[in-house]
Short mmCIF file of the C-alpha atoms (twelve columns), coordinates in Angstrom:
data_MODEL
# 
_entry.id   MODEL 
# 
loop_
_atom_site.group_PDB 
_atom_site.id 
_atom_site.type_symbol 
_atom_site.label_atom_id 
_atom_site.label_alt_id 
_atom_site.label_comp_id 
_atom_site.label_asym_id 
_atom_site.label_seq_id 
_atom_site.Cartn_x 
_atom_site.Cartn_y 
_atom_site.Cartn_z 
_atom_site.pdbx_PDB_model_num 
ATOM 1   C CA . UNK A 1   0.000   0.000   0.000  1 
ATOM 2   C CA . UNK A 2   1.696   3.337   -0.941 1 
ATOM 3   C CA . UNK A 3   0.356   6.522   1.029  1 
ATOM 4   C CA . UNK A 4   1.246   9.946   0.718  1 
ATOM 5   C CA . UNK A 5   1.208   12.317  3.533  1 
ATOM 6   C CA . UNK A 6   -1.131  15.063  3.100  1 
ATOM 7   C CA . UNK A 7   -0.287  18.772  3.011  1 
ATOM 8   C CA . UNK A 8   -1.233  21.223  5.360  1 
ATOM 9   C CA . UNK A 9   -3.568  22.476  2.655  1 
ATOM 10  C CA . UNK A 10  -5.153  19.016  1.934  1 
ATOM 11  C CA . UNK A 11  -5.536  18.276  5.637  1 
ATOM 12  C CA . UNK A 12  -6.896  22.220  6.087  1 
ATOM 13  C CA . UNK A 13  -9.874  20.384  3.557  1 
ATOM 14  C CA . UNK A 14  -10.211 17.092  4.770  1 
ATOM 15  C CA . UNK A 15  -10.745 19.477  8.802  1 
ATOM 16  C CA . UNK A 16  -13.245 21.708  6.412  1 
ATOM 17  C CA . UNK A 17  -15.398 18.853  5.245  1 
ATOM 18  C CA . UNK A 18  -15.249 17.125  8.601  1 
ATOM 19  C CA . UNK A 19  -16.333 20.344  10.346 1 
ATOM 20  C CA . UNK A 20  -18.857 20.911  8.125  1 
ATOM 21  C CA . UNK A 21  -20.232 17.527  8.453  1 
ATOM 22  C CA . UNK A 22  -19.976 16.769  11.882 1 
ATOM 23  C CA . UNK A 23  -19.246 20.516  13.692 1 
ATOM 24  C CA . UNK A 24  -15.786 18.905  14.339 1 
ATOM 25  C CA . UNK A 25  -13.368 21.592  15.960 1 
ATOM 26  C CA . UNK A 26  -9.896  20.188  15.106 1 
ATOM 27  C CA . UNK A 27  -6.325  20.432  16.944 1 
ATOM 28  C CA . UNK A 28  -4.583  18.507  14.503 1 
ATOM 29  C CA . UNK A 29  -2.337  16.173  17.091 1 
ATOM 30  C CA . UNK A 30  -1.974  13.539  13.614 1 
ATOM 31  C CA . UNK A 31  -0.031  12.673  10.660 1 
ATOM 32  C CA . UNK A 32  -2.364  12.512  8.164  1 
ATOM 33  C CA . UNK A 33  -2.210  10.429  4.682  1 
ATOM 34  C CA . UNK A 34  -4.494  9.163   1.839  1 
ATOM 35  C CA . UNK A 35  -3.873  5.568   0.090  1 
ATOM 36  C CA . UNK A 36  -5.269  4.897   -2.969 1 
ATOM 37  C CA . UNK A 37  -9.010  5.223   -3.832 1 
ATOM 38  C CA . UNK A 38  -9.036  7.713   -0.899 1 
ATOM 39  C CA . UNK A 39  -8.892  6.151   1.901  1 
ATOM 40  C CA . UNK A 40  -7.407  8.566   5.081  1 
ATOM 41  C CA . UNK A 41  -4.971  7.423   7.517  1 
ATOM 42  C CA . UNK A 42  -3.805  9.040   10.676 1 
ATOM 43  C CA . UNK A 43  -0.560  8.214   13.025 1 
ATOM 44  C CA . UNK A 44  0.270   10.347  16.028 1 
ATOM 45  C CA . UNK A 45  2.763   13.452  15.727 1 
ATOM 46  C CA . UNK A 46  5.277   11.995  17.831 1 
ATOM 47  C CA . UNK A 47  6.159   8.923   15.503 1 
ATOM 48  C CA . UNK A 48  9.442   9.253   13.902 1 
ATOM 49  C CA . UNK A 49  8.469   7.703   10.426 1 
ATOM 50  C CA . UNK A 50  11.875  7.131   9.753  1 
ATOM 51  C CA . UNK A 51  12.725  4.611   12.480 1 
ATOM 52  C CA . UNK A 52  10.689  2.310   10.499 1 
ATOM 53  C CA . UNK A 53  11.925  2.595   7.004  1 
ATOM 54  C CA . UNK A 54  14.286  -0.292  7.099  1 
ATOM 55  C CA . UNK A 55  11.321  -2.895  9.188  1 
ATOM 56  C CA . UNK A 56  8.734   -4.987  6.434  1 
ATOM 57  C CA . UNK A 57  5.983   -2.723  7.052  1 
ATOM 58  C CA . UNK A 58  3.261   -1.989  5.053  1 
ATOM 59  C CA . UNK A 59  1.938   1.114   6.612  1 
ATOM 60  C CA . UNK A 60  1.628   2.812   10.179 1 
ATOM 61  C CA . UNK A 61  -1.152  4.300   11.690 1 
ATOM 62  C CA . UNK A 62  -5.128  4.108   11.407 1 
ATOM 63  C CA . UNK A 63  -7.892  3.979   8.933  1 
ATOM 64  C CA . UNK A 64  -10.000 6.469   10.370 1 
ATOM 65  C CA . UNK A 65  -12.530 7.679   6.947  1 
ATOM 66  C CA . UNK A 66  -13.429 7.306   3.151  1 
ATOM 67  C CA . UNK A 67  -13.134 10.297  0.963  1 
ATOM 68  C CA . UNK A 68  -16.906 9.558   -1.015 1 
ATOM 69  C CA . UNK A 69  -18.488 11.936  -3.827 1 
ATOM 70  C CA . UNK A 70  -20.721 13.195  -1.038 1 
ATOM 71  C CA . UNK A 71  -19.230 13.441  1.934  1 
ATOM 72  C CA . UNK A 72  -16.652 12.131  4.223  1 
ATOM 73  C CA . UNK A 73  -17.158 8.569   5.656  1 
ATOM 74  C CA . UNK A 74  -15.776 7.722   8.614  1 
ATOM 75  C CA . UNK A 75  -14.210 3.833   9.472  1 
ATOM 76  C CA . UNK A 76  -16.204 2.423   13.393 1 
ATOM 77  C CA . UNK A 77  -12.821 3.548   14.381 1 
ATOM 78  C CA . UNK A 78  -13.137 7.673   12.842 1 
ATOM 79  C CA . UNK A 79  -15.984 7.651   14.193 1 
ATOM 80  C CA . UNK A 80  -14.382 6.224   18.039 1 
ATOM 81  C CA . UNK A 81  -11.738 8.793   17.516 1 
ATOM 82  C CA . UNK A 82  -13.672 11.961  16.340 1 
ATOM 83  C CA . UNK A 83  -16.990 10.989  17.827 1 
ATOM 84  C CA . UNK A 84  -16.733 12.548  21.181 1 
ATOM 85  C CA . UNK A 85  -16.237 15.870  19.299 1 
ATOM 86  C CA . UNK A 86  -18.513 15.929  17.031 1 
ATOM 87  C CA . UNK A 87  -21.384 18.412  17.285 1 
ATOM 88  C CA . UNK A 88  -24.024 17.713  14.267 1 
ATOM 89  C CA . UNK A 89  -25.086 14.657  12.400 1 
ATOM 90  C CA . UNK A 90  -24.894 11.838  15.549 1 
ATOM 91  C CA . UNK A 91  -27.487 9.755   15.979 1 
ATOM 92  C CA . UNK A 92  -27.864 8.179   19.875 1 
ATOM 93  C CA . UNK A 93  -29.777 4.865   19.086 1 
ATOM 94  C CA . UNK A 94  -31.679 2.219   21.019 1 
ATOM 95  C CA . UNK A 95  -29.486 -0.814  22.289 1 
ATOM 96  C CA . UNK A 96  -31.828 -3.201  19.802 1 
ATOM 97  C CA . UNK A 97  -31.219 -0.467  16.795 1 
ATOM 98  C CA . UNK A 98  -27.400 -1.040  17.619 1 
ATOM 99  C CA . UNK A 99  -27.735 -4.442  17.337 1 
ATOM 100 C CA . UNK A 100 -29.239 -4.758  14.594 1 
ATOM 101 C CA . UNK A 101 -26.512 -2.175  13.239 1 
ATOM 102 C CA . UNK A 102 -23.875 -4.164  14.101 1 
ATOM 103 C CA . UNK A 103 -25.246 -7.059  12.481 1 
ATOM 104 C CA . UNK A 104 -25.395 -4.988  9.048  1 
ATOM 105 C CA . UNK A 105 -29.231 -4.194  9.084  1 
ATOM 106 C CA . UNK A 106 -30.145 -0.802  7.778  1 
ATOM 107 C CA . UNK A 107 -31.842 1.408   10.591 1 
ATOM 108 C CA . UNK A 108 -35.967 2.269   9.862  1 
ATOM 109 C CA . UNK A 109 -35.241 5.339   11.559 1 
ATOM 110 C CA . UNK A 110 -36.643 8.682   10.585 1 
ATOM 111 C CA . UNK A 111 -34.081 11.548  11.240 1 
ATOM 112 C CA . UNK A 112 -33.678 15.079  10.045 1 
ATOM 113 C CA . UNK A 113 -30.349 14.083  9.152  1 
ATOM 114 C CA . UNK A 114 -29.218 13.905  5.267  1 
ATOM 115 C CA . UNK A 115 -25.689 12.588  4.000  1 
ATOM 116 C CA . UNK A 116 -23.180 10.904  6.143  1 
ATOM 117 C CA . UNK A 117 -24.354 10.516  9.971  1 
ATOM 118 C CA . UNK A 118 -22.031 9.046   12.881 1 
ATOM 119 C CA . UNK A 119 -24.210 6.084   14.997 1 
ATOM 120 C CA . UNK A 120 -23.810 6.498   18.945 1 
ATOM 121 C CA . UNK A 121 -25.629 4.426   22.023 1 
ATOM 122 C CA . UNK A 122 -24.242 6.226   25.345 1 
ATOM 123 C CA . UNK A 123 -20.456 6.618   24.925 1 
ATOM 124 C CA . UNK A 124 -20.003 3.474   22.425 1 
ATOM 125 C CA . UNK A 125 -19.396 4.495   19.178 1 
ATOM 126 C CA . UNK A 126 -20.365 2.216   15.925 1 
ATOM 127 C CA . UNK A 127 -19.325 4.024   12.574 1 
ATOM 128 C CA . UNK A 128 -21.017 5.945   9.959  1 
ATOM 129 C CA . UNK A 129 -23.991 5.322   7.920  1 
ATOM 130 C CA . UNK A 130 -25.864 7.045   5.331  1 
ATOM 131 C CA . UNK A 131 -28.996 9.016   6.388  1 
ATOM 132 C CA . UNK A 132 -31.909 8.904   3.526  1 
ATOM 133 C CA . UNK A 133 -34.687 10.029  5.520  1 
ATOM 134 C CA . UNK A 134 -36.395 7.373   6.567  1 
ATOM 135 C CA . UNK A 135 -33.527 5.123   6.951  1 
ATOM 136 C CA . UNK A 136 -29.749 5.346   8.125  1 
ATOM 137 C CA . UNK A 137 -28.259 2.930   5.679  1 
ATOM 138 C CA . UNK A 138 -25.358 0.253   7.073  1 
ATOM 139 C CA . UNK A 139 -21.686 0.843   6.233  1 
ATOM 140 C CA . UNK A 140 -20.545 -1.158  8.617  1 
ATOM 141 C CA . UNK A 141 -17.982 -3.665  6.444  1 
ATOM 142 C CA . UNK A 142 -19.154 -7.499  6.063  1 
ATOM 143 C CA . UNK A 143 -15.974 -8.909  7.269  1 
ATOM 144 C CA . UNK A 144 -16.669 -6.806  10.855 1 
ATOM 145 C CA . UNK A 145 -20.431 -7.573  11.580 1 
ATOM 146 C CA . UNK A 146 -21.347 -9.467  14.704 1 
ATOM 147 C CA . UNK A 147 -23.728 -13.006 13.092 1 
ATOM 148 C CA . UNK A 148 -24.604 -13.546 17.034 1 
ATOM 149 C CA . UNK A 149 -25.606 -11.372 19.590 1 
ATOM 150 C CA . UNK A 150 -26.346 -14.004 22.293 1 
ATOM 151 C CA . UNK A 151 -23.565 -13.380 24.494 1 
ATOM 152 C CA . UNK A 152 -23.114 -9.612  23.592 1 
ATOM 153 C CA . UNK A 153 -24.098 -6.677  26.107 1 
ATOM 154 C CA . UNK A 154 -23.812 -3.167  26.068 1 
ATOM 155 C CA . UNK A 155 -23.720 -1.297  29.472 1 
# 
């Protein structure tokens, strides 16, 4: 995977959108990158990229959002990172909504909300989906739904 890190005026756009979005106020404590097909990446200030240069490694950091046509998507883990400060477009669902989220159903829930909405239930946070309306559709990826809920809990 080849990233490149993002300039201060790219990252000024990707805050922009974000803010817009989600009334995100950023202090930008990341590294920020893009990989192909737009996928953003953070790692923490403090890393010293270079110590790893000579080590088999295929990139550092997180997959935190999704540059799409409309919007900014952000990953179950944007949306643990930036959550807490967003300000617009969260949705604080039931516990059986989230389960059924998790488990890659759609939400039949009627919101005010159009474009790119961040799902909450207390202080858990469980990605991004895309309001319509009537419905928050699922973005949560195949390979990380939950087929069982029989043991799971949310407190």
């Amino acid at each position: 995977m080849i990233a490149k890190k993002l300039s201060r005026g790219e990252e000024k756009k990707i805050f922009d959108e974000l803010s817009k979005q989600y009334g995100i106020k950023f202090k930008n404590k990341f590294l920020w990158f893009e990989s192909g097909k737009g996928r953003l990446w953070i790692l923490n200030k403090n890393v010293d990229v270079n110590e790893f240069k000579r080590m088999r490694i295929k990139f550092l950091g997180t997959y935190v959002a999704f540059k799409e046509k409309d919007g900014i998507r952000l990953t179950i883990e944007g949306s643990q990172i930036f959550g807490k400060e967003a300000r617009k477009n969260v949705i604080e669902v039931t516990e059986k909504d989230l389960h059924e989220w998790l488990r890659g159903y759609d939400l039949q829930i009627k919101t005010n909300f159009t474009g790119y909405v961040i799902i909450k239930r207390g202080n858990d946070f469980a990605g991004c989906g895309k309001a319509l309306g009537n419905k928050i559709l699922n973005m949560v990826p195949k390979s990380r739904r939950i087929m069982s809920l029989r043991s799971f809990h949310i407190s």
